[in-house]
C-alpha positions in Angstrom: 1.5 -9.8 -13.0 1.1 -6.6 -15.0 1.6 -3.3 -13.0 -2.0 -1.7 -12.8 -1.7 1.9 -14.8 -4.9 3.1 -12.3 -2.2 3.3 -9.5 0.5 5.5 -8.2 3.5 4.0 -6.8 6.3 4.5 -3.9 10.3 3.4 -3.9 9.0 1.5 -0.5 6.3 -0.7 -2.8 3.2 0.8 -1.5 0.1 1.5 -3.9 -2.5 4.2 -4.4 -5.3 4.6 -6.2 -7.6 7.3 -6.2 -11.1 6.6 -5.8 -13.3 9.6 -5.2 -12.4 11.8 -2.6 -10.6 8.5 -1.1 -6.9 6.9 -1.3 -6.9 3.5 -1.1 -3.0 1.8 -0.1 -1.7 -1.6 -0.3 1.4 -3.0 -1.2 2.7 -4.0 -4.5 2.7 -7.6 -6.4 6.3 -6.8 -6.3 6.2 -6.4 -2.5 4.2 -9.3 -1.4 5.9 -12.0 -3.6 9.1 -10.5 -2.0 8.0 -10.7 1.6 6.6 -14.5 0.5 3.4 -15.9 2.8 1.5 -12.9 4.7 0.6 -14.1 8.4 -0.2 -10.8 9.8 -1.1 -6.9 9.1 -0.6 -4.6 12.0 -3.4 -2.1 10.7 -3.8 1.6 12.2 -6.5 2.9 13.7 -9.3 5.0 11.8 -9.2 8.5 12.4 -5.3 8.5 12.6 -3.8 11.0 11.1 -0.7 10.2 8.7 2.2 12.0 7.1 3.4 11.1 3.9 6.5 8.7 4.3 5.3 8.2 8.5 5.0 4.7 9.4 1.6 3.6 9.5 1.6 -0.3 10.2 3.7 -3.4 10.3 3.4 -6.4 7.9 4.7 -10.0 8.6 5.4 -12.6 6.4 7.2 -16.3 7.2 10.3 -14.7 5.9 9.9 -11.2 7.4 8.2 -8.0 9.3 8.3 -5.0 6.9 7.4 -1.6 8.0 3.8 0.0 5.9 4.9 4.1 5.2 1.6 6.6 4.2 2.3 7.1 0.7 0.7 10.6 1.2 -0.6 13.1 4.2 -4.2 12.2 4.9 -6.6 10.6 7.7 -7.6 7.1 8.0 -11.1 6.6 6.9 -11.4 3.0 6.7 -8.8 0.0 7.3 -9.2 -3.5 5.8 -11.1 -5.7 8.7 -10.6 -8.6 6.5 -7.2 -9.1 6.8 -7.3 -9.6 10.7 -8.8 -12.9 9.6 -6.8 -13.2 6.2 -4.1 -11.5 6.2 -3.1 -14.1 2.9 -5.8 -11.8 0.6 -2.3 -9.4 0.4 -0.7 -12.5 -1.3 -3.8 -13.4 -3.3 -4.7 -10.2 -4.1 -2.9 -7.3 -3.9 -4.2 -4.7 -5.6 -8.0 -5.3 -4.9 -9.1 -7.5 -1.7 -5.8 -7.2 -0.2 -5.8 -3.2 0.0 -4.6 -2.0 3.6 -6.1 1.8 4.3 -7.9 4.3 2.7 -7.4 7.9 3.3 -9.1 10.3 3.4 -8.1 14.3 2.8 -5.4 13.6 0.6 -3.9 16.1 -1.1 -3.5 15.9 -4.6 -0.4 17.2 -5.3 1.3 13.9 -3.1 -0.4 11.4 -5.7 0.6 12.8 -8.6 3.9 13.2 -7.9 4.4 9.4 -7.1 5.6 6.9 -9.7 2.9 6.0 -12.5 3.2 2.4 -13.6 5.9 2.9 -16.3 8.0 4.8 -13.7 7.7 1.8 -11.4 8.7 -0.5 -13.5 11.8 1.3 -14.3 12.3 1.8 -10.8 12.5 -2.1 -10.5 14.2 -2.6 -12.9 17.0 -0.5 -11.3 17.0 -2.1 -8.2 17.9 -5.5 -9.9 
């Protein structure tokens, strides 16, 4: 799977992509596939405020629990109901139905100093 270019990207293999005045977060193909079969997605709760690099939910797979970090200082405005039921959309779909937060208030500055794609994929490949 390609790395989308509309993202933004963290050395912990979260997401972002701008969309309006919103941030929405999930984690990376890279991250998932790592992490294997999804069972469950501790979410936080909306209205939480979050600090870039705070932790803001757990994820558990069959092989693992991972930490979730905020990618960037902002509120949560929405979280993904949809995984409470099917938490496997991560797996099947990480950058669209398997999104995990969106924030709100973000400050711009924080997205564009994450990775772009490019960078990401360097980034991978260093960790090899």
């Amino acid at each position: 799977m390609s790395i989308p270019e509309n993202c933004r990207y963290t050395k912990s293999h979260e997401w972002v992509r701008a969309e309006g005045d919103l941030a929405v977060v999930g984690i990376t193909n890279h991250a998932q596939e790592a992490l294997g079969d999804i069972t469950f997605v501790e979410l936080p709760s909306v209205g939480q405020d979050m600090t870039q690099g705070s932790e803001m939910g757990v994820i558990e797979s069959v092989k693992a629990a991972s930490d979730l970090y905020s990618p960037l200082c902002g509120q949560v405005a929405e979280v993904n109901q949809e995984l409470d039921g099917k938490p496997e959309l991560v797996n099947e779909s990480p950058y669209d139905q398997g999104w995990i937060v969106k924030l709100g208030g973000i400050n711009e500055e924080q997205l564009c100093a994450l990775m772009d794609a490019a960078g990401y994929q360097q980034f991978l490949e260093s960790e090899v």
